[in-house]
C-alpha positions as CSV (number, residue, x, y, z in Angstrom):
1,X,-19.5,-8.0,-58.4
2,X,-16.8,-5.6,-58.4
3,X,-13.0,-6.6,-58.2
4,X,-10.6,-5.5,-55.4
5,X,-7.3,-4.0,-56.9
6,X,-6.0,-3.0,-53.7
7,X,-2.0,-3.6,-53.6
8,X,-1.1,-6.0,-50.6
9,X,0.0,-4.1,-47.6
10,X,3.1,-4.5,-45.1
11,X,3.5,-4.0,-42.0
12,X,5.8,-0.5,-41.1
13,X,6.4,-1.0,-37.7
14,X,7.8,-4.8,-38.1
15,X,11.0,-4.3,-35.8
16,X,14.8,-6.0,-35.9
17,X,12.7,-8.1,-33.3
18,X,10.0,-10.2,-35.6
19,X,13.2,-10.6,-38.0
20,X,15.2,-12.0,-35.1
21,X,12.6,-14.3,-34.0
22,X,11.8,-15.5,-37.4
23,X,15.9,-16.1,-37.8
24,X,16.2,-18.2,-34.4
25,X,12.9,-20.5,-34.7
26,X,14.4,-21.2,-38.4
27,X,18.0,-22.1,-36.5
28,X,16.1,-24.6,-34.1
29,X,14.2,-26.4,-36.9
30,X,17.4,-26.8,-39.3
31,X,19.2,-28.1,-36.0
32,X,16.6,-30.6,-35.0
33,X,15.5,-31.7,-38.4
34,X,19.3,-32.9,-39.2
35,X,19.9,-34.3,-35.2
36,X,16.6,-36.7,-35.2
37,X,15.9,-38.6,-37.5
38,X,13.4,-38.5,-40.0
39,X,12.9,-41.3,-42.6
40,X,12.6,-45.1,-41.6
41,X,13.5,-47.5,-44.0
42,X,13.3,-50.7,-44.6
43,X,15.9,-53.1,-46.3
44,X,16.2,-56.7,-46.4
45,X,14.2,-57.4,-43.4
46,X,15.7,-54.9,-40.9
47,X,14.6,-51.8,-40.3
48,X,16.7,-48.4,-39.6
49,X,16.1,-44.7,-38.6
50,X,17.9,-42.2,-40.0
51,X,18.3,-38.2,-41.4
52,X,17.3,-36.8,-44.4
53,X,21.2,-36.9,-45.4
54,X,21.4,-40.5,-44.3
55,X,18.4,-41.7,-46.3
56,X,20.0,-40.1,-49.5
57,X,23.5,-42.4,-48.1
58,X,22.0,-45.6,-47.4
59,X,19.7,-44.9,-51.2
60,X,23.5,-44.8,-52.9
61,X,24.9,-47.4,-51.2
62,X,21.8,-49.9,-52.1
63,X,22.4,-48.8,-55.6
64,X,19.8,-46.2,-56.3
65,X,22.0,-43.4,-57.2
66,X,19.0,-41.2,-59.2
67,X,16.6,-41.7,-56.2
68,X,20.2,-40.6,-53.5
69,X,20.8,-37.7,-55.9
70,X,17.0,-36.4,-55.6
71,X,16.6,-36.5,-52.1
72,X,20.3,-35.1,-51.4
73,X,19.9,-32.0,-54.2
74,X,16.2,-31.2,-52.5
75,X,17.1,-31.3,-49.2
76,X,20.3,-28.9,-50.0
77,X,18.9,-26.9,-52.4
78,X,16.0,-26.1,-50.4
79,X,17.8,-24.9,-47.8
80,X,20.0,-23.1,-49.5
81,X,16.9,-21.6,-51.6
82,X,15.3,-20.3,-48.3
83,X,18.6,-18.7,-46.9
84,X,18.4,-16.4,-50.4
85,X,16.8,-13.6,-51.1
86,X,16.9,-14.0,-55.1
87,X,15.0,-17.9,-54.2
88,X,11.1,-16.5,-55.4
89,X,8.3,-19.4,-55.4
């Protein structure tokens, strides 16, 4: 069987347009993953909804400061990975 060693191809006619698109559906998921909330937890019997930056809050208050820092620096740094250009995965 014979390998392919073509080089990947892009697109030359993607427009300002696909990049604006691409830029506004990435605003509306940032804003409605921080307004709703997204982790439920559960502590001492009651029960409470909250954000990503909330969980990483209520994880510091309870005294799990390792477990606040890891979600906190992951949510953060992963958006701030994805809103660079030198970010490669």
């Amino acid at each position: 069987m014979r390998a392919l060693r073509a080089p990947l191809q892009r697109r030359e006619n993607a427009s300002i347009d696909t990049a604006l698109a691409f830029a506004v559906c990435a605003l509306v998921l940032l804003v409605l993953s921080n307004a709703y909330p997204l982790v439920a937890m559960q502590v001492n019997g009651s029960s409470r909804d909250t954000t990503l930056i909330g969980a990483a809050l209520g994880f510091y208050a309870q005294g799990f400061e390792s477990l606040a820092a890891l979600v906190f620096t992951t949510t953060w740094s992963l958006r701030c990975c994805r809103s660079s250009r030198s970010c490669t995965y």
